[in-house]
N, C-alpha and C positions, 0 to 999 in steps of 0.2 A: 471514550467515556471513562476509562479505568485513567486513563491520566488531565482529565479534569476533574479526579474526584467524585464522579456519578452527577455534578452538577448538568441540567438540560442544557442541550443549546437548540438553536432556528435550525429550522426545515431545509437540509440541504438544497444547493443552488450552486449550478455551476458556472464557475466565472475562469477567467485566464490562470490564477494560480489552483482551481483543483481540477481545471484540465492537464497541467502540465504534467502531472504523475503519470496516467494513462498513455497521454502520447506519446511524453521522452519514452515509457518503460517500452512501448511499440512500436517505436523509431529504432531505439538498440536495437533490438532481438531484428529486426530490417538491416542495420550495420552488419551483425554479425553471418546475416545472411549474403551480402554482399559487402565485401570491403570499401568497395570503390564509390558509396554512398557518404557524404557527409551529412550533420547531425542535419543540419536545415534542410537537404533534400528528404531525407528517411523524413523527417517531421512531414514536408509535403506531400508523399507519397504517402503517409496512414490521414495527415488528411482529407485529401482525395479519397480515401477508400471510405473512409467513415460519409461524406459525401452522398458517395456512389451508393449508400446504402439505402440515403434520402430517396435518392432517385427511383430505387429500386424497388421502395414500399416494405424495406426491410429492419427498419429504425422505427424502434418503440418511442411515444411521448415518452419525454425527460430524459432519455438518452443522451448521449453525450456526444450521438451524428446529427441529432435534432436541435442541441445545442450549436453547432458548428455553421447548419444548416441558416439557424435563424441569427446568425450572429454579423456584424456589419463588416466592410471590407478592414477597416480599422482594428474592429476589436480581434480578427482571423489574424493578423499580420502581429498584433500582442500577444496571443495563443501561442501562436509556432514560435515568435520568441523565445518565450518559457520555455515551452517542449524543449524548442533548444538546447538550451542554457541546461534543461534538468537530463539529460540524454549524456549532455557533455559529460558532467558532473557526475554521473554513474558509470559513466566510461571511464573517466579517472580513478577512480575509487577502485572499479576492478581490476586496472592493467596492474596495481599492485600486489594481484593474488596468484600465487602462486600453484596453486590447485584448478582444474577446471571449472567454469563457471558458466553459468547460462542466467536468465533473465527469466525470474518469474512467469510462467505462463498468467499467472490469474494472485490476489489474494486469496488467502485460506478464509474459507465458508464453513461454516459444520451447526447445522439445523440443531435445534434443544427439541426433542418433543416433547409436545405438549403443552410448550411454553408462547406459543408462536413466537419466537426469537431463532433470529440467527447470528452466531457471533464471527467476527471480520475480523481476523491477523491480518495484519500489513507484511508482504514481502518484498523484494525486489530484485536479489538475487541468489542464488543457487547453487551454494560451492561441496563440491565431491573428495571427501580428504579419505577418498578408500572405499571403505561400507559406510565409513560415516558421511551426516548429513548438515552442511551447516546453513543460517539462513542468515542472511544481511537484507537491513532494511537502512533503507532511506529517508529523512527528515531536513526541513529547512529551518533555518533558525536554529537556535539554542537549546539544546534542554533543560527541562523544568526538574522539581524536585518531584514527581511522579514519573520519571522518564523510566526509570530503574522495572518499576512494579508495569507500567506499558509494554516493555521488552516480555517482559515474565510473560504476561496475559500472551502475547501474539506468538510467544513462544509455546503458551498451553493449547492454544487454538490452532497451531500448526499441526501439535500433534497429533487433537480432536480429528481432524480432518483429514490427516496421513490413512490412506487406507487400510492396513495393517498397523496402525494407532502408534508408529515408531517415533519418537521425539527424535528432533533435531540435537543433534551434541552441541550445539551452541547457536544463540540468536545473537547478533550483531548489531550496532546501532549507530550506523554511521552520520553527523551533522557536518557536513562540506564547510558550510558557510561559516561553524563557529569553530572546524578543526577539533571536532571534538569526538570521542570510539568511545562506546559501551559495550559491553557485552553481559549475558549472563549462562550460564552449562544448563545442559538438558540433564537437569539430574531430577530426582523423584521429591526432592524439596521444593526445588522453585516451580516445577510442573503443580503439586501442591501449593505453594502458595499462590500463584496465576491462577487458579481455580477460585481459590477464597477470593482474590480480588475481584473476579470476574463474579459471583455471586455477594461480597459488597457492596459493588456497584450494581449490580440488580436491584439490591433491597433501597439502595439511596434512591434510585434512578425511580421506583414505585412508591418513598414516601413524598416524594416530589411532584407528584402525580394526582397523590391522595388529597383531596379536598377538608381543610382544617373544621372540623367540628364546632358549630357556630355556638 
């Protein structure tokens, strides 16, 4: 939302390109668990398990195993494509770090109370330069001219959510497809200004809401 501006959008729906986040990032952290998986098996094995969960009574309506679940043999075989492709694509991205790295277990969540709101960092991976903590996130396509102030926000929201409230020393903003690195430092400015943006786009986000005074 902070990088469309606080403009609405539709009711999420998941289709082949916002499954692929999920799988690929489930498929690596399966790579790294065994070598000897490639990207389109590790993709078959999380989806089978996501599946398995169908089966099992363990998969909430609107999920993303309920998605899989109801989804034709066509449209599963475009799925794991993606996954693929987005698995590869963050595999490359890491072999060129030099610090340890691991795959996001989850994005960063961190409840507002009392606002019924929860705010969503995007991460994707987890690199260890010492004590410090850096985060690299994933995107396809190009970035926009709010791409800068997006990084901020999930940079603030990371740290929201860090249990001991420790910001990351640096967000990362990797674009594959356009060759393109962002970054911005975990300093008390832009943590500050990710804040302001995150409650801008609140206030856009509820005059958009508001019903015009007839």
């Amino acid at each position: 939302m902070v990088e469309r501006a606080g403009a609405p959008s539709g009711p999420f729906r998941w289709s082949p390109a916002t499954a692929r986040r999920a799988l690929g990032n489930a498929a690596l952290r399966r790579q790294l668990a065994n070598h000897e998986l490639s990207s389109v098996a590790a993709v078959d094995e999380e989806v089978s398990e996501q599946l398995l969960r169908v089966l099992d009574g363990r998969a909430r309506a609107g999920s993303l195993a309920s998605f899989l679940a109801q989804s034709a043999p066509s449209t599963l075989g475009l799925i794991g494509a993606e996954a693929a492709a987005w698995a590869t694509e963050l595999s490359e991205a890491a072999d060129g770090l030099t610090y340890p790295w691991s795959v996001a277990a989850s994005d960063a969540f961190y409840d507002v109370a009392t606002a019924r709101t929860t705010l969503r960092g995007r991460r994707d991976l987890i690199v260890l330069r010492g004590d410090e903590r850096v985060v690299v996130r994933v995107r396809a396509g190009a970035p926009g001219k709010s791409s800068g102030p997006g990084l901020r926000a999930d940079l603030t929201i990371d740290a929201l959510a860090h249990p001991e409230g420790v910001a990351a020393a640096r967000i990362i903003g990797l674009w594959p497809e356009a060759g393109v690195v962002l970054s911005v430092d975990g300093t008390v400015e832009d943590l500050r200004g990710g804040a302001h943006d995150l409650v801008r786009t609140a206030v856009t986000q509820q005059r958009h809401r508001l019903t015009p005074a007839a």
